[in-house]
NUTOR-423967 format. One record per residue (C-alpha): residue number from 1; residue in one letter; x negated, y negated, z. Coordinates in Angstrom, 2 decimals. Example, Ala and Ser with C-alpha at 12.3 -4.5 7.8 and 13.67 -1.06 7.14 Angstrom:
# NUTOR-423967
R_1_A_-12.30_4.50_7.80
R_2_S_-13.67_1.06_7.14
//
This chain:
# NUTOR-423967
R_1_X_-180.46_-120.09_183.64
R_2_X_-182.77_-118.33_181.28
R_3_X_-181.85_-118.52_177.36
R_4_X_-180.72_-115.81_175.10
R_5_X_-184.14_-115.26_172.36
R_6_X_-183.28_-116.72_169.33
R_7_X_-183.10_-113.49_167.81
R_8_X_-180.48_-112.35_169.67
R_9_X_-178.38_-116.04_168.46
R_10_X_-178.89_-115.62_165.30
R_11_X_-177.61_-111.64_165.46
R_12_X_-174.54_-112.88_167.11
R_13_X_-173.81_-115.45_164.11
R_14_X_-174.17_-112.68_161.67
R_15_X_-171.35_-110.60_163.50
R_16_X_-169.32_-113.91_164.47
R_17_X_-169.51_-115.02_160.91
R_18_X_-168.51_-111.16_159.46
R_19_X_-165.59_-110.95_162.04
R_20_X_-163.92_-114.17_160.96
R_21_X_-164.89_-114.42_156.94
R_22_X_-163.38_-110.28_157.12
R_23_X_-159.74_-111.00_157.96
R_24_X_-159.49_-113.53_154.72
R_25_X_-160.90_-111.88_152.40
R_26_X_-158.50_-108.41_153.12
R_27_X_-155.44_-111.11_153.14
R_28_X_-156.86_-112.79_149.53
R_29_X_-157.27_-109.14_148.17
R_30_X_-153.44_-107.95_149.06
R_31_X_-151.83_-111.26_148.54
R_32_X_-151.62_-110.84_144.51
R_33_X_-150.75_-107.19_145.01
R_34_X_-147.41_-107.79_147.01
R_35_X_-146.26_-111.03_144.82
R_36_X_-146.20_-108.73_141.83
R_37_X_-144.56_-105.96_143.68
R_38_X_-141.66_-108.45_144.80
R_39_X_-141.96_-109.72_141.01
R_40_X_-141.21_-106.01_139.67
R_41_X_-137.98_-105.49_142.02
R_42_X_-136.40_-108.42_141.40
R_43_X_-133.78_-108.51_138.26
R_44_X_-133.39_-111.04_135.89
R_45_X_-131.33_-113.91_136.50
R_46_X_-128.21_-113.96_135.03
R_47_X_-127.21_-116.07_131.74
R_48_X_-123.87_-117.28_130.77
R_49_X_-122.54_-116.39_127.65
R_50_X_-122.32_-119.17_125.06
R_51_X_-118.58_-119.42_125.24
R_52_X_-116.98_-117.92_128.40
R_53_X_-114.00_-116.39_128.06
R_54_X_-111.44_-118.41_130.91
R_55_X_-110.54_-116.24_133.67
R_56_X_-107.41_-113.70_132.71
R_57_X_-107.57_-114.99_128.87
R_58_X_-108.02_-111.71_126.21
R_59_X_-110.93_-112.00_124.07
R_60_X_-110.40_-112.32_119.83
R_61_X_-110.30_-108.88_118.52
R_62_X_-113.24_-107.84_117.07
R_63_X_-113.11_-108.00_113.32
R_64_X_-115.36_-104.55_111.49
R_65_X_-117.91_-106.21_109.17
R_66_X_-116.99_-105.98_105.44
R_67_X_-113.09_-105.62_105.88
R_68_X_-112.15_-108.56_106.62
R_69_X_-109.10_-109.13_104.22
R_70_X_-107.10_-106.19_105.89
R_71_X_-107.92_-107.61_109.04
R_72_X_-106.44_-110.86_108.39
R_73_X_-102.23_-111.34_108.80
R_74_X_-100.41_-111.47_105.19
R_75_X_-99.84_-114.96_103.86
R_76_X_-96.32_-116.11_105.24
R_77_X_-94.25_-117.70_102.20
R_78_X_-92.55_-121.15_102.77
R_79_X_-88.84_-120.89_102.10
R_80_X_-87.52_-122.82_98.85
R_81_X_-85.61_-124.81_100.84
R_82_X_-86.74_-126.19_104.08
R_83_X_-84.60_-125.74_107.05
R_84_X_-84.24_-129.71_107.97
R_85_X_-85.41_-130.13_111.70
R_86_X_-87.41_-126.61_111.82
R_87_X_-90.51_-125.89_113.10
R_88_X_-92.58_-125.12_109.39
R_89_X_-94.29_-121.97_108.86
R_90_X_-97.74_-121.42_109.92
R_91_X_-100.42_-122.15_107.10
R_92_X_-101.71_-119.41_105.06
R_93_X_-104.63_-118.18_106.72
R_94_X_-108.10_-118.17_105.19
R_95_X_-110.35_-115.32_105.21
R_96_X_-113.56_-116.21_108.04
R_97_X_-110.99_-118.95_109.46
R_98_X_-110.99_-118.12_113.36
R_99_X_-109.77_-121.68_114.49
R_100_X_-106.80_-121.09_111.78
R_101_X_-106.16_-117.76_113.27
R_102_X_-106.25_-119.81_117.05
R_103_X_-103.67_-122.52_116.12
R_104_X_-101.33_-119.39_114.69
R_105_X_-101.29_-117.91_117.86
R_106_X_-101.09_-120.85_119.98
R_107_X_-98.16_-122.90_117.96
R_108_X_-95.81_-120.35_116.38
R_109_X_-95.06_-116.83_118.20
R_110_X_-92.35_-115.06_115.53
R_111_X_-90.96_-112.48_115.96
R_112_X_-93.47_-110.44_117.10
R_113_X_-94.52_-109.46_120.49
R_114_X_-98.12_-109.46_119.91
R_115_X_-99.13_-110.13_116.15
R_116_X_-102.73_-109.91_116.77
R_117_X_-102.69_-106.31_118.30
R_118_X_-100.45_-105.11_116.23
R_119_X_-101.88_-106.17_113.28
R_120_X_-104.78_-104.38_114.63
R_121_X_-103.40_-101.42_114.81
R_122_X_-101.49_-101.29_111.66
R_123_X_-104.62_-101.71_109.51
R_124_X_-106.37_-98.87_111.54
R_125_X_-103.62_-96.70_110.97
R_126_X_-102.94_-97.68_106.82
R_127_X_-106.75_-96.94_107.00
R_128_X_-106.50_-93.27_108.86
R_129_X_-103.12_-91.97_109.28
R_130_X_-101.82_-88.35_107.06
R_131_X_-99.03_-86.69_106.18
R_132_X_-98.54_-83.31_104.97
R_133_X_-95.67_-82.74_103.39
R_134_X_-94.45_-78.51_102.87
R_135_X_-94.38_-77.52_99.62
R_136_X_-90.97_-77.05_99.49
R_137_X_-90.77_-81.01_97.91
R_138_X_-92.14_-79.36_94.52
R_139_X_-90.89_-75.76_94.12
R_140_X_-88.31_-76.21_91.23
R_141_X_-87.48_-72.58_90.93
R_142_X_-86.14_-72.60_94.60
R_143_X_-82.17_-71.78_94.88
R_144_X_-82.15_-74.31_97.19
R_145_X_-84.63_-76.95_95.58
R_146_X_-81.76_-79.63_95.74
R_147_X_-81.94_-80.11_99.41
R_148_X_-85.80_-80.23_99.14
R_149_X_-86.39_-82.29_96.03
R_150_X_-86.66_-86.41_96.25
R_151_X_-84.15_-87.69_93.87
R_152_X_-84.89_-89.96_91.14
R_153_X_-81.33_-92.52_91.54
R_154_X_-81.38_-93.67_94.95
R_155_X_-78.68_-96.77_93.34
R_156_X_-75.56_-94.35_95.15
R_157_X_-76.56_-93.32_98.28
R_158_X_-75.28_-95.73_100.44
R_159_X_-75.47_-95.68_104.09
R_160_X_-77.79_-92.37_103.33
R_161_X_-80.02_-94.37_101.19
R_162_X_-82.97_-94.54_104.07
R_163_X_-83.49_-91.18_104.53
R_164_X_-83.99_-90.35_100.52
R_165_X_-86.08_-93.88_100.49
R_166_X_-88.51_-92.29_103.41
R_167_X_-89.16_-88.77_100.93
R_168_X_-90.07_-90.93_97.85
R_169_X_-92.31_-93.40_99.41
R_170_X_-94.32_-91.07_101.40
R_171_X_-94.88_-88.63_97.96
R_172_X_-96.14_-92.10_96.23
R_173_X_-98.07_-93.72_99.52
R_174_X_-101.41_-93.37_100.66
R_175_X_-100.62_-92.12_103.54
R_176_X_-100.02_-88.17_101.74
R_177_X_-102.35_-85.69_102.10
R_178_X_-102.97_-82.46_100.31
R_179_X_-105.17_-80.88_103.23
R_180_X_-102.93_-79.85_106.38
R_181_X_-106.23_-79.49_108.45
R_182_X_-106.64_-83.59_108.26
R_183_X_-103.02_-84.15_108.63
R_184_X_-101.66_-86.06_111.59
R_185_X_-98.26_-85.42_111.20
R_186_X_-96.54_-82.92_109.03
R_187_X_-93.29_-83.32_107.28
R_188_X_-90.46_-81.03_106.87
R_189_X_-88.35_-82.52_103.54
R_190_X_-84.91_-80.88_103.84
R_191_X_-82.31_-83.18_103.19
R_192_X_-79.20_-83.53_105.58
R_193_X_-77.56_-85.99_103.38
R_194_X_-77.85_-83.79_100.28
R_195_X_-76.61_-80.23_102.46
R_196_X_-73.52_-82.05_102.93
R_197_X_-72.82_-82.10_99.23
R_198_X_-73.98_-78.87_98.74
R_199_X_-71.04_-76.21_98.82
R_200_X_-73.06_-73.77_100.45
R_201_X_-73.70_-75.86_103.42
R_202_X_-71.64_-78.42_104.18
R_203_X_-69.95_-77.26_107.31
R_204_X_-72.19_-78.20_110.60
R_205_X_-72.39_-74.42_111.61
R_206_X_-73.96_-73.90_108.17
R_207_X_-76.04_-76.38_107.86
R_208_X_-77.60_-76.00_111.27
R_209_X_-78.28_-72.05_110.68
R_210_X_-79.75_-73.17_107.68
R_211_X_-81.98_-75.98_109.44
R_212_X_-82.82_-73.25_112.05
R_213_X_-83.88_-70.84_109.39
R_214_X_-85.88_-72.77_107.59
R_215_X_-87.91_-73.92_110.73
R_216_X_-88.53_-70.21_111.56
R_217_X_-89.64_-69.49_108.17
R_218_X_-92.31_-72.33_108.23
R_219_X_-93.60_-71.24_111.39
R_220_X_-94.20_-67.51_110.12
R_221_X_-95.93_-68.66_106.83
R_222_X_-97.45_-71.53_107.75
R_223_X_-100.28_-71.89_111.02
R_224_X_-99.62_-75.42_111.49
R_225_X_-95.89_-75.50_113.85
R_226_X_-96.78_-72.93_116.05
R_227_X_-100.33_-74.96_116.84
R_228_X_-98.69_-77.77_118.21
R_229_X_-95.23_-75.97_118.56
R_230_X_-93.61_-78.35_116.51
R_231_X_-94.59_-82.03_118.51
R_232_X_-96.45_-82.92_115.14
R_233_X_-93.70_-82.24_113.18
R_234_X_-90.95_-84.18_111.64
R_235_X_-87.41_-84.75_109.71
R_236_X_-85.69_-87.56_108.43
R_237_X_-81.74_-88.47_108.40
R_238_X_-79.45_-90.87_108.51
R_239_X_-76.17_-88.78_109.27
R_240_X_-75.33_-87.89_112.83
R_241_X_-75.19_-84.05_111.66
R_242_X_-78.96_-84.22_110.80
R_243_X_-78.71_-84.69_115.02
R_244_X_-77.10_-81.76_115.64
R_245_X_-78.71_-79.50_113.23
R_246_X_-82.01_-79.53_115.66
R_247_X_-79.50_-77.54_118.36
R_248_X_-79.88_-74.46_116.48
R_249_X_-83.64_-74.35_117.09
R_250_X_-84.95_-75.09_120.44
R_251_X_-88.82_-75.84_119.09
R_252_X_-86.85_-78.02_116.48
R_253_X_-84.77_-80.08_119.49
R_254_X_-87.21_-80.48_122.14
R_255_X_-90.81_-81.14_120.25
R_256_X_-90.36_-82.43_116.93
R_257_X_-89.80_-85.52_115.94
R_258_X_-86.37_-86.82_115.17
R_259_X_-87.04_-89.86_112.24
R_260_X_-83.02_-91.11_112.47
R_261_X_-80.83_-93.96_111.82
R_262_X_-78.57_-92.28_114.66
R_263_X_-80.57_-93.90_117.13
R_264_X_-78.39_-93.96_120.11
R_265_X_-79.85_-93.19_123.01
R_266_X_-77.22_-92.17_125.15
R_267_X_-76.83_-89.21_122.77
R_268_X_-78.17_-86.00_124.63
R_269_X_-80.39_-84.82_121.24
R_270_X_-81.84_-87.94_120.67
R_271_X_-84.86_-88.93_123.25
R_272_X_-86.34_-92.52_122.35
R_273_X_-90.18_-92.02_123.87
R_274_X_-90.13_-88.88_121.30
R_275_X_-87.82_-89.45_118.15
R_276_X_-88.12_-93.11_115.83
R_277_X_-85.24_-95.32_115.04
R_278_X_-85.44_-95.84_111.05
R_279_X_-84.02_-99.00_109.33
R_280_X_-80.67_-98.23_107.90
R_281_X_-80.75_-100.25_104.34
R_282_X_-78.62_-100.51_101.67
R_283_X_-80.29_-99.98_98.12
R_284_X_-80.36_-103.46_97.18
R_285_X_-83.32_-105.51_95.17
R_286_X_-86.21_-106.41_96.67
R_287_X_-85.84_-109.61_99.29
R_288_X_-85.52_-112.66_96.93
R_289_X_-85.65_-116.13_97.94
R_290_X_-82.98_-117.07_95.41
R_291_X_-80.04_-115.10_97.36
R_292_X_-80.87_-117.47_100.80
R_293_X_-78.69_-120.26_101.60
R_294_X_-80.35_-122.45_104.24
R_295_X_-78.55_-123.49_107.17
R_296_X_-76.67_-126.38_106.44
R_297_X_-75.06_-124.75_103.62
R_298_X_-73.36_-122.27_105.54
R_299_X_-70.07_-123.34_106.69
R_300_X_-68.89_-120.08_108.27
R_301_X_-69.35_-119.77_111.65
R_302_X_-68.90_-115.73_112.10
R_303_X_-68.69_-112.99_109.27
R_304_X_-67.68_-109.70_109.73
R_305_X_-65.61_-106.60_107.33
R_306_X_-65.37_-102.79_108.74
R_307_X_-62.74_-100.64_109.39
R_308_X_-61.11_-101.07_112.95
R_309_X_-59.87_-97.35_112.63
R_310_X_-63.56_-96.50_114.09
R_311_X_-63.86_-97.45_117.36
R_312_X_-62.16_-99.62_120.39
R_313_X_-64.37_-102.11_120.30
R_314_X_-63.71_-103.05_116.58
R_315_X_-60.05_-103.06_117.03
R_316_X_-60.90_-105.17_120.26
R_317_X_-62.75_-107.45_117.86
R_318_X_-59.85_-107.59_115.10
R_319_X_-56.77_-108.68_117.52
R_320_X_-59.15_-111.52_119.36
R_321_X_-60.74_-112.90_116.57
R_322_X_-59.11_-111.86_113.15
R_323_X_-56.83_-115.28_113.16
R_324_X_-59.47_-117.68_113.95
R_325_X_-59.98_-119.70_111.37
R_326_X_-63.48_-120.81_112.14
R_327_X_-64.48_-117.19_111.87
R_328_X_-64.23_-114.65_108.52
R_329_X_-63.55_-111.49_110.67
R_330_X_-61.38_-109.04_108.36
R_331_X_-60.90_-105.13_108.73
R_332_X_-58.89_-103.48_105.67
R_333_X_-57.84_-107.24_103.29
R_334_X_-60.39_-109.36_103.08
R_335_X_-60.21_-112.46_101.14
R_336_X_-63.76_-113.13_101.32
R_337_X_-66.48_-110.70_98.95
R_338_X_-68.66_-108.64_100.96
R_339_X_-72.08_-110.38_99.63
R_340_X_-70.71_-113.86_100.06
R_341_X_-69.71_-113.54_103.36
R_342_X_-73.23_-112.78_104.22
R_343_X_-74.39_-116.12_102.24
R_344_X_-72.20_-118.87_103.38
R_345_X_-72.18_-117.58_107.30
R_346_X_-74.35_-118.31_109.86
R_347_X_-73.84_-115.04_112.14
R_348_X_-73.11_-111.67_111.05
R_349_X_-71.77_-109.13_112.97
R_350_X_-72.91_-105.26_113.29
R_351_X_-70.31_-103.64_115.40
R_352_X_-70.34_-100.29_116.53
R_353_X_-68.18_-97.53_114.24
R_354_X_-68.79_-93.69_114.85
R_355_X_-72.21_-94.42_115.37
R_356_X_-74.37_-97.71_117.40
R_357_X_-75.96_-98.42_113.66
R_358_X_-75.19_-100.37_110.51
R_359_X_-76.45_-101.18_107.61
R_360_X_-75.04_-104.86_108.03
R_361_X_-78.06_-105.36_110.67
R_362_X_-80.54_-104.92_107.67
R_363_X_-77.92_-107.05_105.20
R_364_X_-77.55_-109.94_107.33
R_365_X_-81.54_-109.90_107.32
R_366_X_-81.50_-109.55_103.48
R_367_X_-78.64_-112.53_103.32
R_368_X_-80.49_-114.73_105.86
R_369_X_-77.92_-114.27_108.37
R_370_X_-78.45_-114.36_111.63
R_371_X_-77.50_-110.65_113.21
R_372_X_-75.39_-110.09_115.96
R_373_X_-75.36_-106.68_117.51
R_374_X_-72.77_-105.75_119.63
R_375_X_-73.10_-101.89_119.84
R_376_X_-73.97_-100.39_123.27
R_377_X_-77.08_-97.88_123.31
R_378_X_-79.05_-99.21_120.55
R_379_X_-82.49_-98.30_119.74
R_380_X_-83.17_-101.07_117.18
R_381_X_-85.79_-100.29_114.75
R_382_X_-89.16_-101.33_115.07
R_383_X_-88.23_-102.91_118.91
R_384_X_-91.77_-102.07_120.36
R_385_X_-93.27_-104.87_117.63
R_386_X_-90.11_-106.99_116.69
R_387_X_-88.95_-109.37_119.24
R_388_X_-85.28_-108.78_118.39
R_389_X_-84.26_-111.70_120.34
R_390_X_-86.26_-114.81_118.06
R_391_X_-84.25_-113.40_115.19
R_392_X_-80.35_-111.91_116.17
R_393_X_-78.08_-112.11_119.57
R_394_X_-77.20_-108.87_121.34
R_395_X_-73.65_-108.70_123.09
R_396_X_-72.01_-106.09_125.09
R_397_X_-69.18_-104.49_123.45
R_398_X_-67.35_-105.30_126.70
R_399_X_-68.46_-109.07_126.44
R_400_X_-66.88_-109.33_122.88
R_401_X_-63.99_-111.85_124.04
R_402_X_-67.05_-114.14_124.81
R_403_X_-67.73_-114.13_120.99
R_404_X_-67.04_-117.65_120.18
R_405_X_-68.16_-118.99_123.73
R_406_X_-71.60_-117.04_123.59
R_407_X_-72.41_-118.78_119.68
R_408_X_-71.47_-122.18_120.12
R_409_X_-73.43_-121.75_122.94
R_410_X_-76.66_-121.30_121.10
R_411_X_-78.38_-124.39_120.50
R_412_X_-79.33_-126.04_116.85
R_413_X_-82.78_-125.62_117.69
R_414_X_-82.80_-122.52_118.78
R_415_X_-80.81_-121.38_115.74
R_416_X_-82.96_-122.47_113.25
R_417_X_-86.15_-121.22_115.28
R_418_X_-84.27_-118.00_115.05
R_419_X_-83.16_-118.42_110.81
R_420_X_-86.87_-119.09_110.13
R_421_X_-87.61_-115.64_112.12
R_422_X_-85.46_-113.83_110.35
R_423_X_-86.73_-114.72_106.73
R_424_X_-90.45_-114.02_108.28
R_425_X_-88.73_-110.05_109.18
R_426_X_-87.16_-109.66_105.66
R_427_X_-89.86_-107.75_104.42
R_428_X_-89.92_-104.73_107.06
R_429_X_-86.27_-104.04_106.13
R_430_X_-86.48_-102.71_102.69
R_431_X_-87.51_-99.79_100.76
R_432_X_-90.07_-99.75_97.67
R_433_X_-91.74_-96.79_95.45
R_434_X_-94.63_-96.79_95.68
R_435_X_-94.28_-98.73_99.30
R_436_X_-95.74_-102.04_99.87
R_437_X_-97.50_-103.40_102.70
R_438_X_-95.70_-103.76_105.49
R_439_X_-91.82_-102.52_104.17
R_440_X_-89.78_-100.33_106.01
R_441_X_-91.72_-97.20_105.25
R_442_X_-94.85_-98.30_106.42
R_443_X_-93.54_-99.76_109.62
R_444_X_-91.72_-96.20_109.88
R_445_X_-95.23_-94.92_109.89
R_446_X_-96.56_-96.98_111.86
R_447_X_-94.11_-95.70_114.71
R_448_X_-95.23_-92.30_113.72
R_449_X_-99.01_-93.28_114.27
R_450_X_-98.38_-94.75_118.16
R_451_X_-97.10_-90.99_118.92
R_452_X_-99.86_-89.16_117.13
R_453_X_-102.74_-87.51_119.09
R_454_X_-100.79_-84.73_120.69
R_455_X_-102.71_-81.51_121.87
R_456_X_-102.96_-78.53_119.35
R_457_X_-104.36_-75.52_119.05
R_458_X_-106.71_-74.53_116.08
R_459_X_-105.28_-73.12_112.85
//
């Protein structure tokens, strides 16, 4: 066999050579090119946060930089005089203190259903929330000014004292505003209490004509009912003829706000998503310490003085329970002062009359006595941030022959959980001008401010 020339070899070991060295260097070249496109694509991996929130737990609120002492819960006073056996207050809580504000939380609940949000809330709303108030609150020279004008002694008004307490705090509070345009809710300052005094109204046909004309008169001068048609407006009463004076105006029924002490809600005209249920007080002085007597120096077991003339359920009440001698249940001789029986008794009773309210709910608070509501239909005040069962015992009117049974029932423990809820509560049942942090008119408010944002139209 005759050899290739070695020409022809060495030809075919330049294209060997070309043909094999080719293939690696077009696989070195694209390598880097896809590794960095996969590199691009991918995301980053994922880091876990520093302290993971457990699974269904709610995150702290977030506290807004620079505000931090109206973020924080008021200081919670110790009582005078311990309750022996009770669970202490929480300590008073230290500005930049998170663990403090943890062990709060986690140890002692109160009375509220969620302190934390609703503390929340409350400071956005002291921080944002206005009322307008009509003109009508200043104009002297009006033949009716009476009705409109806040009076100055508020020492005689009795059961009707709420509803003159509301005018005066609001004209002193921060809250006011002077500019409708940046008002959330706007407030129409006739009095009900006051018509009823007044010669030329105090018959419930008069006074609601004269409710009815005064609403149509606001919305012809004014711009600001007939842009909402009235859902951003309110009135304020304590009677139960303040209730039916919004029938003579059916803008005034259905859309404004009812502000009442009437708060039953198995009355037609008053709807409990819409109107708010205001604290019925007494004018008495501001909560003291001094007028508490702790547990163990209360040897009455029930308290309770009314008239039985005003409904079943009191006269029900009166021939169970008016001999027993561990109870101080009178209706028209009572050998026991009013105030006293609130002192030396452990449970007070608030029993229905004419109406589902009392003002002995908000005295057996002021007394430090535990409340006990039996009145059918209730919409206690302030129910959608007071836990009304850590601090009184509800009954059915038709469960009141269980009275004694029910009470005795209710363990020592439990008892003074619920006495140290109730002093804790004291300060959201009473009136002050200018108002303070956290009283009755501000909590009134803050009702107002969880139904504010309704639609309007421009003015």
């Amino acid at each position: 066999m005759t050899r290739p020339p070695p020409l022809l070899l060495a030809s075919l070991s330049s294209i060997l050579l070309v043909v094999l060295v080719l293939p690696s260097t077009v696989i070195f070249k694209t390598t880097p090119q896809l590794v960095q496109f996969f590199t691009v694509q991918q995301p980053p991996p994922e880091r876990t946060p520093p302290n993971p929130v457990p699974a269904g737990a709610r995150p702290p609120p977030k506290k807004t930089a620079g505000n931090t002492t109206i973020q924080q819960p008021p200081a919670e006073r110790t009582p005078p005089n311990p309750v022996p056996g009770a669970r202490p207050p929480p300590p008073k809580k230290m500005a930049g203190n998170p663990s403090s504000d943890a062990r709060q939380g986690s140890e002692k609940p109160g009375p509220y259903h969620d302190w934390e949000h609703f503390n929340a809330d409350y400071n956005e709303m002291m921080r944002n929330l206005k009322i307008y108030v009509y003109p009508d609150v200043h104009q002297n020279s009006s033949p009716f000014s009476n009705i409109f004008l806040p009076r100055t002694n508020l020492k005689k008004l009795g059961n009707y004292y709420s509803e003159h307490a509301f005018k005066t705090a609001l004209l002193s509070s921060t809250l006011l505003t002077s500019r409708p345009e940046e008002a959330h809710f706007f407030y129409m300052p006739f009095s009900i209490n006051l018509m009823r005094y007044d010669g030329r109204l105090h018959s419930v046909e008069s006074i609601n004509e004269f409710v009815g004309r005064y609403t149509d008169r606001i919305s012809s001068e004014f711009a600001f009912w007939n842009a909402s048609g009235g859902t951003d407006h309110l009135y304020v009463y304590c009677h139960s003829v303040g209730r039916d004076a919004a029938s003579s105006h059916g803008g005034l029924l259905n859309n404004a706000i009812q502000v009442t002490c009437s708060s039953s809600y198995s009355q037609k005209l008053y709807v409990s998503h819409k109107d708010v249920a205001l604290p019925q007080v007494w004018p008495r002085p501001d909560p003291d310490d001094r007028v508490l007597n702790t547990p163990d120096a209360r040897d009455i077991l029930v308290f309770f003085a009314g008239r039985k003339q005003n409904a079943r359920v009191r006269e029900k009440l009166i021939a169970l329970w008016g001999n027993e001698t561990s109870m101080a249940i009178y209706s028209n001789n009572r050998s026991l002062p009013y105030e006293e029986g609130f002192r030396r008794s452990r449970y007070c009773l608030s029993v229905k009359g004419y109406e589902v309210n009392t003002a002995r709910v908000s005295d057996a608070i002021h007394f430090g006595c535990i409340p006990v509501i039996i009145s059918d239909y209730y919409d206690l005040p302030l129910n959608n941030v007071l836990d009304w069962s850590k601090f009184s015992v509800i009954i059915n009117e038709q469960d009141v022959e269980f009275l004694k049974e029910i009470l005795l029932s209710i363990s020592e423990e439990t008892y003074l959980a619920m006495y140290n809820n109730l002093y804790l509560v004291r300060r959201h049942f009473a009136w002050h001008t200018p108002p303070e942090n956290f009283d009755s008119f501000y909590m009134t408010a803050y009702q107002l401010w969880l139904r504010r944002g309704l639609h309007r139209l421009s003015y």
